[in-house]
C-alpha positions as CSV (number, residue, x, y, z in Angstrom):
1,X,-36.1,13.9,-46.8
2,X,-35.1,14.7,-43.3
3,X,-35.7,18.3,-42.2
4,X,-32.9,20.0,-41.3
5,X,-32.5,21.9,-37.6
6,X,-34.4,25.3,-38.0
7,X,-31.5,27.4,-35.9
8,X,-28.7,26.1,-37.5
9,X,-29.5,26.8,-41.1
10,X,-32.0,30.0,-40.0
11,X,-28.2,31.8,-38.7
12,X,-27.0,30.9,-42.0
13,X,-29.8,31.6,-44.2
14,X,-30.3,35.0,-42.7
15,X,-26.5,35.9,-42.7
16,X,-26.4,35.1,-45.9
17,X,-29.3,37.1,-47.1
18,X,-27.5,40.2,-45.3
19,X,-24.1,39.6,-47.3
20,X,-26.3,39.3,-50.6
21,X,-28.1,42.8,-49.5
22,X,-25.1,44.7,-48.5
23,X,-23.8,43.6,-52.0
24,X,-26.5,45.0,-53.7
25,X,-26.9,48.0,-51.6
26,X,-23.4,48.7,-52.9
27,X,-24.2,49.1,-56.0
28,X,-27.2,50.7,-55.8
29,X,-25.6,53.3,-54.0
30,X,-22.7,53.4,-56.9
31,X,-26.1,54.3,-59.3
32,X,-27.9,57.0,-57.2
33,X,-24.9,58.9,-56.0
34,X,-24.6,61.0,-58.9
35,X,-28.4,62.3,-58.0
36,X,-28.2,62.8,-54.7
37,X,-28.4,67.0,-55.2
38,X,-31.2,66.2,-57.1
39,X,-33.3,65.0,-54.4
40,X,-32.5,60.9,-54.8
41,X,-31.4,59.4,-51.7
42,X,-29.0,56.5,-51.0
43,X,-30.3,53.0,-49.5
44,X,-29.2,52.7,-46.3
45,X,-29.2,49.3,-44.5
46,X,-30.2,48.6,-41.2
47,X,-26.7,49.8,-39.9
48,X,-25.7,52.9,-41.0
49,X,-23.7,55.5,-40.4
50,X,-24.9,59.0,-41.6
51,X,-23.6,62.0,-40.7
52,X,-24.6,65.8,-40.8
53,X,-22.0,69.0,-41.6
54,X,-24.1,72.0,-40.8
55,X,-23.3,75.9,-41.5
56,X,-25.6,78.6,-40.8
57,X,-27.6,80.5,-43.5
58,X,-27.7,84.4,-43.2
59,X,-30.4,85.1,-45.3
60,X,-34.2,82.9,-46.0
61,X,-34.5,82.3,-49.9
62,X,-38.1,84.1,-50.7
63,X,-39.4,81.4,-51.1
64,X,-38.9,80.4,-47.7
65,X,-39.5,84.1,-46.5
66,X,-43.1,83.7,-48.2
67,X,-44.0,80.5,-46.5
68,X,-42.5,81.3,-43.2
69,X,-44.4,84.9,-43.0
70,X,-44.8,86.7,-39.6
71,X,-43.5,82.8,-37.7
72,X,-41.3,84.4,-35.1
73,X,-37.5,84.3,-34.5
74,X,-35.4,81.5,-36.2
75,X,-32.1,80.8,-37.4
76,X,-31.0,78.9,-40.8
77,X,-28.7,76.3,-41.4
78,X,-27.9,74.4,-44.4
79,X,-26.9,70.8,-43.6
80,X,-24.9,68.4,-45.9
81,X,-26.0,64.2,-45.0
82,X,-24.1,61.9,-45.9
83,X,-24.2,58.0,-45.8
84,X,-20.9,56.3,-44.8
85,X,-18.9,59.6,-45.9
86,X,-21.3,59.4,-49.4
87,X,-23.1,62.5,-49.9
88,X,-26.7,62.0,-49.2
89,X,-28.1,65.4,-50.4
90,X,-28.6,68.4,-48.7
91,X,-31.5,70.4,-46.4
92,X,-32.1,73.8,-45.1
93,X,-33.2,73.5,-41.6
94,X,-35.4,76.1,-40.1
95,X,-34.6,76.6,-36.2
96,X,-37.9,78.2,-34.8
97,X,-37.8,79.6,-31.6
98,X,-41.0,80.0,-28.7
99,X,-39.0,83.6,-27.1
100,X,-39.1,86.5,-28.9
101,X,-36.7,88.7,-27.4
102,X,-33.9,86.1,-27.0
103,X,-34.7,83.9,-29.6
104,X,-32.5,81.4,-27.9
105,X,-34.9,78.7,-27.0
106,X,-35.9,75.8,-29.7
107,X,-39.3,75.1,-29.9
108,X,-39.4,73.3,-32.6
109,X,-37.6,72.6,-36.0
110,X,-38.3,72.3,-40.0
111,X,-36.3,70.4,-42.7
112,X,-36.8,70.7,-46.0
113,X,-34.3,69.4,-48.8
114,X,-33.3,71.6,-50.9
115,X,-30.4,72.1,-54.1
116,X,-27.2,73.7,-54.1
117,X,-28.8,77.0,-55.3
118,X,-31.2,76.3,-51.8
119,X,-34.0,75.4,-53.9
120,X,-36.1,72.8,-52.8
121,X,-36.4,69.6,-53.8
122,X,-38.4,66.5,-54.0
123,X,-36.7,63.5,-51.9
124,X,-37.2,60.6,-54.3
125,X,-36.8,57.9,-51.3
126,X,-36.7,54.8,-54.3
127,X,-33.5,53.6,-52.8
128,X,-34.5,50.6,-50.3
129,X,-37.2,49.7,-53.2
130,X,-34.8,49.2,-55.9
131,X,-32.3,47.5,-54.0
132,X,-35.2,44.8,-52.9
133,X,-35.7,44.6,-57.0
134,X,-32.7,44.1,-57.8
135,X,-31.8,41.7,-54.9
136,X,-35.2,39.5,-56.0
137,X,-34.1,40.0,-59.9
138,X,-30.8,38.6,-59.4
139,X,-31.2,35.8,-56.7
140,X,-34.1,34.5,-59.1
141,X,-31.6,34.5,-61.9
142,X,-29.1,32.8,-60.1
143,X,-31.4,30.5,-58.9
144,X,-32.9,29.3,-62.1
145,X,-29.1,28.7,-63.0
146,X,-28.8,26.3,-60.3
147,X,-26.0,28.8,-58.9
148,X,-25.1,30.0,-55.6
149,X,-25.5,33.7,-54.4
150,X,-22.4,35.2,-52.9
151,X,-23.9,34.8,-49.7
152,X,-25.1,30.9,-50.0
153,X,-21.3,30.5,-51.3
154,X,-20.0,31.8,-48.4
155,X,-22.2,29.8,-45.8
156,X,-22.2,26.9,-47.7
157,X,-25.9,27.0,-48.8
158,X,-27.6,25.7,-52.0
159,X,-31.4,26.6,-53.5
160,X,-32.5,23.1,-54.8
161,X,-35.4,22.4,-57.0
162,X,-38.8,20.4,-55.2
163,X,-41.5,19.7,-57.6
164,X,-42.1,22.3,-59.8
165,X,-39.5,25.2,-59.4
166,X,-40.7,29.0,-59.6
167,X,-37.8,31.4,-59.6
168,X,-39.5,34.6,-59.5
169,X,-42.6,33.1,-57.5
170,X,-39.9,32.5,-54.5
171,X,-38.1,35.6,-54.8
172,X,-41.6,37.5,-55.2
173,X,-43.0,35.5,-51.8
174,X,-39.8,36.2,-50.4
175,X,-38.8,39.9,-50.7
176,X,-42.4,41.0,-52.0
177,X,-44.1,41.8,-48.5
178,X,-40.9,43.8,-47.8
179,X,-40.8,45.6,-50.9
180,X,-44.9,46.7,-50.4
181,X,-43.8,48.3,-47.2
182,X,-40.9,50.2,-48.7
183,X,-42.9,51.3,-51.3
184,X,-45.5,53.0,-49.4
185,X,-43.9,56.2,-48.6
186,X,-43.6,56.8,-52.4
187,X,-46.8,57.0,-53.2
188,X,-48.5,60.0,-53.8
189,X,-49.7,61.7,-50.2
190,X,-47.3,59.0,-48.4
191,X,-49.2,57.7,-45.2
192,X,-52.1,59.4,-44.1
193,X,-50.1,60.0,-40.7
194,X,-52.1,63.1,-40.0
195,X,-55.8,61.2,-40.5
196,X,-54.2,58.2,-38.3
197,X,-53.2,59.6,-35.1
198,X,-50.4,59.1,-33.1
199,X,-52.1,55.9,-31.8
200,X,-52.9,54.7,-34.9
201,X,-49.6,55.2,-36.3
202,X,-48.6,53.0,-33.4
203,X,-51.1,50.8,-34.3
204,X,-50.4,50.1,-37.6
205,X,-46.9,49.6,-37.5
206,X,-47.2,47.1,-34.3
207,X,-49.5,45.6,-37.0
208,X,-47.5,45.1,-39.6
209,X,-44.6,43.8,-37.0
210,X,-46.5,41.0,-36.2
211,X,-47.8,40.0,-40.0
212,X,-44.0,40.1,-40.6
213,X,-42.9,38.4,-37.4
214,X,-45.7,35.8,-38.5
215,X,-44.7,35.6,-42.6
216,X,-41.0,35.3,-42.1
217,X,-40.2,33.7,-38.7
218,X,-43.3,31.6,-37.9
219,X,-42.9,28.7,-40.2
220,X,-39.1,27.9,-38.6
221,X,-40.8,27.6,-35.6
222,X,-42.6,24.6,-36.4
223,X,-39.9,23.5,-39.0
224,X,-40.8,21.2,-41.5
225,X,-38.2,21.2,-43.7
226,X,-39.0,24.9,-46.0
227,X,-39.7,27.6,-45.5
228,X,-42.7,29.3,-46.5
229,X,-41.2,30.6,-49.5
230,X,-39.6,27.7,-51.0
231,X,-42.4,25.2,-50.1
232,X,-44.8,27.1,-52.5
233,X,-42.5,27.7,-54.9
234,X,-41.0,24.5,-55.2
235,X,-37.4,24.8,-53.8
236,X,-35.6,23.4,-50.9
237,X,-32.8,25.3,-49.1
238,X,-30.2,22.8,-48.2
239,X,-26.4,22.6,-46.9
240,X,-23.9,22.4,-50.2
């Protein structure tokens, strides 16, 4: 079979896997909006527009009081996100001043999410991760069905079997290096930013740039036909 010109169906495939995402963001968001005051956040995709409705706070909870101690002037404000208009949880920002007297310059400044009763919270950031699940879950089913996503539907694009087909195998070789990297700031400690360095945060996430810029976009640019997904998991992508 004649391989098919990598730019044409690359603009396709990828606008089609951003229809397919922004579908199941959708409803992801539907299922975590009821926790958002509970520290869950929403998925966001990679354009988003949050917002932030702040009111100042008169009085520090103890708890905060406790923490804080002898820190200096600062002011408290209690700041409502939201997600496309959504409620996204809320945090009690600590403004900390570096002038005593006036306490009118910012020096520096603390979030920390919190409750309704300004309690706080753990952020339980599981959003991106389980929209990548369920995007891999469902395209897999779809495609052992021999059916079209939404987003292959609408750009004319069909998964066919080559040899022998893996379902899961594609979707896990397709979406599984992305979901790794979403995954990491839920784990225990998150990244061990502190132990890193500013120039080995930089490092590492030039890094992992490239591994991606090599995973995903490398085999179109000497095209053979598959990408690398679908060649070892026995499926071609083709017009349909």
């Amino acid at each position: 079979m004649q391989a098919s010109a990598p730019p044409r169906l690359l603009v396709r495939r990828a606008l089609a896997l951003v229809v397919d995402s922004l579908l199941v963001t959708a409803v992801v968001i539907a299922l975590f909006l009821p926790f958002t005051g509970a520290g869950m956040r929403l998925p966001a995709p990679v354009i988003a527009v949050r917002g932030f409705t702040c009111a100042p706070v008169e009085q520090a909870p103890a708890w905060l009081s406790q923490i804080l101690g002898d820190t200096g002037p600062y002011t408290l404000r209690l700041c409502d996100r939201t997600l496309f208009g959504l409620p996204d949880g809320q945090e009690l920002r600590v403004v900390l001043s570096d002038d005593r007297e006036a306490a009118q310059r910012t020096s520096r400044q603390l979030s920390v999410p919190v409750n309704a009763a300004l309690e706080p919270v753990t952020t339980k950031p599981w959003g991106s991760v389980t929209t990548l699940l369920l995007l891999a879950l469902l395209s897999a089913w779809f495609t052992a069905r021999g059916w079209q996503t939404p987003g292959k539907r609408l750009f004319a694009l069909r998964i066919v079997p080559e040899g022998r087909p893996r379902p899961l195998w594609r979707e896990a070789l397709r979406l599984g290096p992305l979901a790794l990297i979403a995954v990491l700031p839920t784990l225990p400690g998150g990244l061990p930013v502190t132990a890193l360095g500013i120039w080995g945060v930089i490092a590492l996430s030039a890094l992992i740039a490239l591994g991606l810029i090599w995973y995903y976009a490398w085999p179109f640019v000497h095209w053979t036909g598959q990408s690398r997904h679908d060649r070892h998991a026995g499926f071609r992508v083709t017009q349909g």
